[in-house]
LUMZAMI-962010 format. One line per field, with one value per residue: residue number from 0; residue in three letters; x negated, y negated, z negated of N, C-alpha, C in turn. Coordinates in steps of 0.02 Angstrom, whole numbers, plus 50000, padded with zeros to 5 digits. Layout:
# LUMZAMI-962010
i = NUM / ...;
aa = ala / ...;
nxx = X / ...;
nyy = Y / ...;
nzz = Z / ...;
caxx = X / ...;
cayy = Y / ...;
cazz = Z / ...;
cxx = X / ...;
cyy = Y / ...;
czz = Z / ...;
***
This chain:
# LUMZAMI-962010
i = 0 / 1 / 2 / 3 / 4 / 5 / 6 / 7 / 8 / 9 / 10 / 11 / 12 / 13 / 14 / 15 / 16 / 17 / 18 / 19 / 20 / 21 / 22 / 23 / 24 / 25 / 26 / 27 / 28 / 29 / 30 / 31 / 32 / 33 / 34 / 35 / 36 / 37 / 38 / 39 / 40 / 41 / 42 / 43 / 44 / 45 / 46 / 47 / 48 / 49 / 50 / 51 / 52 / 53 / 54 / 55 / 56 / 57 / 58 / 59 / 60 / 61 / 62 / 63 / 64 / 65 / 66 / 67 / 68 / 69 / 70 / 71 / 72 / 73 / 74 / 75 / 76 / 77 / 78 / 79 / 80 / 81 / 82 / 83 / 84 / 85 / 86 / 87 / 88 / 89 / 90 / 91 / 92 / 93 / 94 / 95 / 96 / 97 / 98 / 99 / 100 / 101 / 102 / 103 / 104 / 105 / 106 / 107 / 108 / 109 / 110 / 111 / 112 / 113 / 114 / 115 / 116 / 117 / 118 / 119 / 120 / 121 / 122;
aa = unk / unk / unk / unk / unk / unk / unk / unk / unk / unk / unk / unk / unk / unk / unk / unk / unk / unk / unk / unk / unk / unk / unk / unk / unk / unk / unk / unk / unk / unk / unk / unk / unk / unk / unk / unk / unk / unk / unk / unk / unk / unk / unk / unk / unk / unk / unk / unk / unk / unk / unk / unk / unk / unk / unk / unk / unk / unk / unk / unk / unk / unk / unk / unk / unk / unk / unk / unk / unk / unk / unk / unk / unk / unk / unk / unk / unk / unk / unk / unk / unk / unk / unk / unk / unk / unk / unk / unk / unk / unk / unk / unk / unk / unk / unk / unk / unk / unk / unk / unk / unk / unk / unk / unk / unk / unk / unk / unk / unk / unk / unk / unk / unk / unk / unk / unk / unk / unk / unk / unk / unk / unk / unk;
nxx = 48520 / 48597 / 48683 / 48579 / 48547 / 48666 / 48706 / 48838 / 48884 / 48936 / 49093 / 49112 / 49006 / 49058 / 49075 / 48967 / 48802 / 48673 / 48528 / 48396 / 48259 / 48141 / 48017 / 48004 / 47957 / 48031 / 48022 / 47997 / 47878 / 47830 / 47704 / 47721 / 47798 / 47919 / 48039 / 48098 / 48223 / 48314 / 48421 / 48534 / 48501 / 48507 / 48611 / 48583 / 48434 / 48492 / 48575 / 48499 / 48407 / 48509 / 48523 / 48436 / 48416 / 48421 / 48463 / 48381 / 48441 / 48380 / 48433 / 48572 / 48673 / 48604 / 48639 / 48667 / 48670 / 48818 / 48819 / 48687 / 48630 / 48566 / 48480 / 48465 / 48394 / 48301 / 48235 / 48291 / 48346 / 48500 / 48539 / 48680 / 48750 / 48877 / 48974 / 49071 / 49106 / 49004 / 48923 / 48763 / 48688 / 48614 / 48571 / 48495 / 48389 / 48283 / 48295 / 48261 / 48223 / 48225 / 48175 / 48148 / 48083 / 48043 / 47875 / 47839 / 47876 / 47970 / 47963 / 48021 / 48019 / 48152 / 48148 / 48278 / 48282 / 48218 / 48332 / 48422 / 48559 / 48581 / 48586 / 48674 / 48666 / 48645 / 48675;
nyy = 50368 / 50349 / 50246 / 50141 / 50127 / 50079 / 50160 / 50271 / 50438 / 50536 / 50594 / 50725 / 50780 / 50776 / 50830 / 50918 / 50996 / 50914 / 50928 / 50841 / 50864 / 50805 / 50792 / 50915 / 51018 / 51117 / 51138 / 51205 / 51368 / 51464 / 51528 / 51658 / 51692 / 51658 / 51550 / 51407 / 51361 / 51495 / 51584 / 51547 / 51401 / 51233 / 51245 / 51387 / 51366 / 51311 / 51402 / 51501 / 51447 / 51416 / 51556 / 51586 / 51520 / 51440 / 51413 / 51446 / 51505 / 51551 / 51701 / 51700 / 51704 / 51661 / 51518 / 51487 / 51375 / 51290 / 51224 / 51167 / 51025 / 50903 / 50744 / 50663 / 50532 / 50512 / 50639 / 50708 / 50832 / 50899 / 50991 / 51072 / 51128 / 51219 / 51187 / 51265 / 51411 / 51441 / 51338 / 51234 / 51207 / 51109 / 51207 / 51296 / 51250 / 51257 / 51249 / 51316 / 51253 / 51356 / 51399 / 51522 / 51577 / 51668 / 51674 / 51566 / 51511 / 51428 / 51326 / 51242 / 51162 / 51105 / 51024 / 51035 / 50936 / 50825 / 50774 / 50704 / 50593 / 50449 / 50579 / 50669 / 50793 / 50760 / 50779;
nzz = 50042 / 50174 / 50106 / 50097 / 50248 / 50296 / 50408 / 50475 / 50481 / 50623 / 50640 / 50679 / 50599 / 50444 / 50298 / 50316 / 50289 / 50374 / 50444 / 50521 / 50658 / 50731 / 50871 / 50889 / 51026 / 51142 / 51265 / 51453 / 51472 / 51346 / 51240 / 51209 / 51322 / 51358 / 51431 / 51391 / 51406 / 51454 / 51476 / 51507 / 51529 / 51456 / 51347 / 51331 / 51256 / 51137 / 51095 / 51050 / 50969 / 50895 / 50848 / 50779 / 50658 / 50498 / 50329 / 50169 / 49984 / 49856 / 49787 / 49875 / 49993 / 50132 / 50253 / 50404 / 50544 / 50622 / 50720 / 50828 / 50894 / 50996 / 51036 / 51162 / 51183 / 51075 / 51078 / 50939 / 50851 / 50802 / 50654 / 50621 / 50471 / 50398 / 50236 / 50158 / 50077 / 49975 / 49936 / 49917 / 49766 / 49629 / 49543 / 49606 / 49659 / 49748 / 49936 / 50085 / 50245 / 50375 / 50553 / 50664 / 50816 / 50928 / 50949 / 50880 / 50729 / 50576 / 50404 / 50318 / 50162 / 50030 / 49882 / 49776 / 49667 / 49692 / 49762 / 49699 / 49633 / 49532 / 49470 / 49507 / 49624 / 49792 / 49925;
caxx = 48485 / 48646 / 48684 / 48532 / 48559 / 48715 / 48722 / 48909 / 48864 / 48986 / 49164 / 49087 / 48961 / 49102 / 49075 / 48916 / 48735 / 48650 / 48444 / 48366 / 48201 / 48095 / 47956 / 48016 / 47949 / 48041 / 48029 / 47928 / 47881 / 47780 / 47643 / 47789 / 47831 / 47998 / 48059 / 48142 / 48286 / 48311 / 48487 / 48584 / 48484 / 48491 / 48646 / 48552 / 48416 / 48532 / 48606 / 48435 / 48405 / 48572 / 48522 / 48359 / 48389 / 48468 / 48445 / 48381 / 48414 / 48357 / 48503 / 48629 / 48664 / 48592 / 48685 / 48663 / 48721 / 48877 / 48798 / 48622 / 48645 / 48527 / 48497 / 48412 / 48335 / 48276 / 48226 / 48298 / 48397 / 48527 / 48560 / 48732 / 48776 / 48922 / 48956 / 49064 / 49123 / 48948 / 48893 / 48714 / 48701 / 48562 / 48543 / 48484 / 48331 / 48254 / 48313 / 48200 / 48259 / 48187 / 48172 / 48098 / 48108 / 47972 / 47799 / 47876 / 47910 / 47947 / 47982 / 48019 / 48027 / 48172 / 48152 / 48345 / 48291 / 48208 / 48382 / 48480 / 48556 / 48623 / 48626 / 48723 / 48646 / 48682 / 48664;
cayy = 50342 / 50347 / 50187 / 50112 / 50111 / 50049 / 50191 / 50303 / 50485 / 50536 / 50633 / 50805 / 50793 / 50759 / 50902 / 50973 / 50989 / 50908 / 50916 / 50826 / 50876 / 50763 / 50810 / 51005 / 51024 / 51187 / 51152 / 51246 / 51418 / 51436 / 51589 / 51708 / 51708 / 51647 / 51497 / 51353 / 51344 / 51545 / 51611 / 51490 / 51337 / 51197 / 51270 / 51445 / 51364 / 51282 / 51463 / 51536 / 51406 / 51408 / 51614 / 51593 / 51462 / 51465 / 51370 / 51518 / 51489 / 51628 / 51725 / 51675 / 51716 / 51632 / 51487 / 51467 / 51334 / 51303 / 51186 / 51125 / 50956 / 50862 / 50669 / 50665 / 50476 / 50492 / 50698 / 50749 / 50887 / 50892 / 51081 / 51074 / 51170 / 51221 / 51182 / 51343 / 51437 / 51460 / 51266 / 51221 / 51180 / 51094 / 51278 / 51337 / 51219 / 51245 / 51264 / 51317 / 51274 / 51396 / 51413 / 51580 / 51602 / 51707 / 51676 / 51512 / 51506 / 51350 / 51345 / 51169 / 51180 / 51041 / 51038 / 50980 / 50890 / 50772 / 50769 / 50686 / 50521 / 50442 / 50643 / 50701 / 50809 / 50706 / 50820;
cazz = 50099 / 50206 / 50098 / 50146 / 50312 / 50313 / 50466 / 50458 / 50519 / 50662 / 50631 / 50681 / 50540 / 50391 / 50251 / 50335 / 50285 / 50432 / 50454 / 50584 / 50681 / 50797 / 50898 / 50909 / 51078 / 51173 / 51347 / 51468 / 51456 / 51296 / 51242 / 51216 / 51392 / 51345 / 51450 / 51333 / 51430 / 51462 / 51445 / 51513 / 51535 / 51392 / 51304 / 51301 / 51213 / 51081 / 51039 / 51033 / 50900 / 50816 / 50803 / 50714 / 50592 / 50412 / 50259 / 50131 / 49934 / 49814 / 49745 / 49881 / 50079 / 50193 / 50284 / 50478 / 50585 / 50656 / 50792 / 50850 / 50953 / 51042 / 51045 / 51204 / 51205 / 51010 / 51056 / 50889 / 50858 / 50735 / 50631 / 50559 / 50427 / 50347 / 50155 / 50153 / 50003 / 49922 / 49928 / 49884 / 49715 / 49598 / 49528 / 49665 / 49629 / 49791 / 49988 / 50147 / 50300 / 50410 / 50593 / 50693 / 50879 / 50977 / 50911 / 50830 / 50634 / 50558 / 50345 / 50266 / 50089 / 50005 / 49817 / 49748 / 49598 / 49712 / 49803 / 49652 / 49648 / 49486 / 49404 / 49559 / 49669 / 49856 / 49999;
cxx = 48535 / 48668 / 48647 / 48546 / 48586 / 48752 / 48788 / 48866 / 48938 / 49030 / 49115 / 49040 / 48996 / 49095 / 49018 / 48847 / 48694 / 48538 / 48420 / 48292 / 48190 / 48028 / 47952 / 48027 / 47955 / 48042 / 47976 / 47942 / 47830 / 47725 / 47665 / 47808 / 47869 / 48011 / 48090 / 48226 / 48301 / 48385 / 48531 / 48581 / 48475 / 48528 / 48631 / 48491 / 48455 / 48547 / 48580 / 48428 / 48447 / 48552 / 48474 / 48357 / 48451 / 48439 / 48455 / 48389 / 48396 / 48403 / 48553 / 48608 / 48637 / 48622 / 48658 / 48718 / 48767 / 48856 / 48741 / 48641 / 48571 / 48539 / 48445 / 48365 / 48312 / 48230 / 48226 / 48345 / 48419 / 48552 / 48588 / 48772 / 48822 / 48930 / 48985 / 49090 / 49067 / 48902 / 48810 / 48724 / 48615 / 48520 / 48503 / 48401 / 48288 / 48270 / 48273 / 48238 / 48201 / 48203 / 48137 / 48135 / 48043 / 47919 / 47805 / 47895 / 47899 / 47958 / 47971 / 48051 / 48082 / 48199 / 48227 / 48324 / 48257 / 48274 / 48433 / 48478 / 48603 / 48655 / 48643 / 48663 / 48666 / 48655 / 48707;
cyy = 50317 / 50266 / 50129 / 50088 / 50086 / 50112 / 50263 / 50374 / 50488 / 50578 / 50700 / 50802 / 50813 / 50840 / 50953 / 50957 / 50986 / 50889 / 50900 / 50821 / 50850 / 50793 / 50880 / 51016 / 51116 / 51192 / 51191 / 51321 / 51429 / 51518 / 51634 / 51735 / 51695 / 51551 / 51444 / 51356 / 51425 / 51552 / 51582 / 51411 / 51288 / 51219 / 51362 / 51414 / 51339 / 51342 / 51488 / 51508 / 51395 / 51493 / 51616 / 51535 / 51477 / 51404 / 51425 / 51492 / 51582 / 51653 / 51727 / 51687 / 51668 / 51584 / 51471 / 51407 / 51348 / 51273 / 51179 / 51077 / 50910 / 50768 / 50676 / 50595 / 50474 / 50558 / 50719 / 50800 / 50896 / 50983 / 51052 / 51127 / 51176 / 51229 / 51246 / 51366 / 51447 / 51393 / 51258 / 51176 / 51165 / 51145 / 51293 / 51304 / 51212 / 51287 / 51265 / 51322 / 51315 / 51418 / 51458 / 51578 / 51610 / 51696 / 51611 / 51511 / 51428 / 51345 / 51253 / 51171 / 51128 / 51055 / 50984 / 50934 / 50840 / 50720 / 50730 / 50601 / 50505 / 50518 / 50680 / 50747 / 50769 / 50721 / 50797;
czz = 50151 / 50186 / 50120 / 50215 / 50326 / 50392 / 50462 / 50524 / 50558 / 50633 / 50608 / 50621 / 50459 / 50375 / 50266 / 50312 / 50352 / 50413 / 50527 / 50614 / 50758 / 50807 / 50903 / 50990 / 51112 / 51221 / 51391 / 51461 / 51422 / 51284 / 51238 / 51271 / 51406 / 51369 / 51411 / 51351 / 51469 / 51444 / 51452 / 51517 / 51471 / 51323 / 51288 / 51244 / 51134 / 51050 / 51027 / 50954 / 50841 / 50777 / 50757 / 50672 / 50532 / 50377 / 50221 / 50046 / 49910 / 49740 / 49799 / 49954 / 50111 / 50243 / 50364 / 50502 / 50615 / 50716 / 50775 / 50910 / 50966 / 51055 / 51082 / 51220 / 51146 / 51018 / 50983 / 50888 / 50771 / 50726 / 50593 / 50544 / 50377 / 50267 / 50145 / 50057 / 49947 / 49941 / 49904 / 49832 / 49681 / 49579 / 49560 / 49686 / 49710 / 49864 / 50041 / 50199 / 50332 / 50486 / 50630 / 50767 / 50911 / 50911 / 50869 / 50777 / 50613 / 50472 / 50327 / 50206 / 50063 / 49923 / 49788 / 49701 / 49643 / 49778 / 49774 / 49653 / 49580 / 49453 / 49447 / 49602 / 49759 / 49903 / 50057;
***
């Protein structure tokens, strides 16, 4: 897809599994009680969010982000994740990213074999 575009992800991204979520509205103070911006303002919510998220396979730890970033005129938010000594592999057949904070759960399912390009897996 990256080809497609013709669009070059930035430096900081190089070697990372990056997922990007639009329309993840945290501002405010939501049914939780829990302010969006609690703990330090915008960069408390970011570490809130870097603590409750992972990419889970089945067999294999758990990978958390190293960053959550913010594109504030597109509101997306990028979760990047390190490839790391235990890499996602085709094996591994299927990856959930998963986000929890307060009364918030989020689970997006990404089946690898629909991830393959020319045989390759191309994460």
């Amino acid at each position: 897809i990256r080809d497609a575009a013709k669009k070059e992800l930035p430096k900081e991204f190089a070697g990372s599994y990056i997922i990007s979520v639009s329309g993840l509205q945290l501002g405010g103070r939501g049914r939780d009680g829990v302010s969006g911006g609690e703990g330090g303002g915008p960069q408390g919510l970011e570490d809130r969010l870097k603590q409750g998220t992972q990419l889970e396979r089945k067999g294999a730890d758990p990978i958390a982000p190293e960053k959550v970033l913010l594109n504030q005129q597109a509101q997306v938010r990028y979760f990047v994740f390190p490839r790391g000594s235990q890499p996602i592999q085709a094996s591994d057949k299927e990856v959930v990213f998963h986000i929890s904070m307060g009364l918030m759960e989020l689970k997006v399912k990404f089946a690898l074999k629909d991830m393959a390009y020319q045989g390759q897996l191309a994460l």
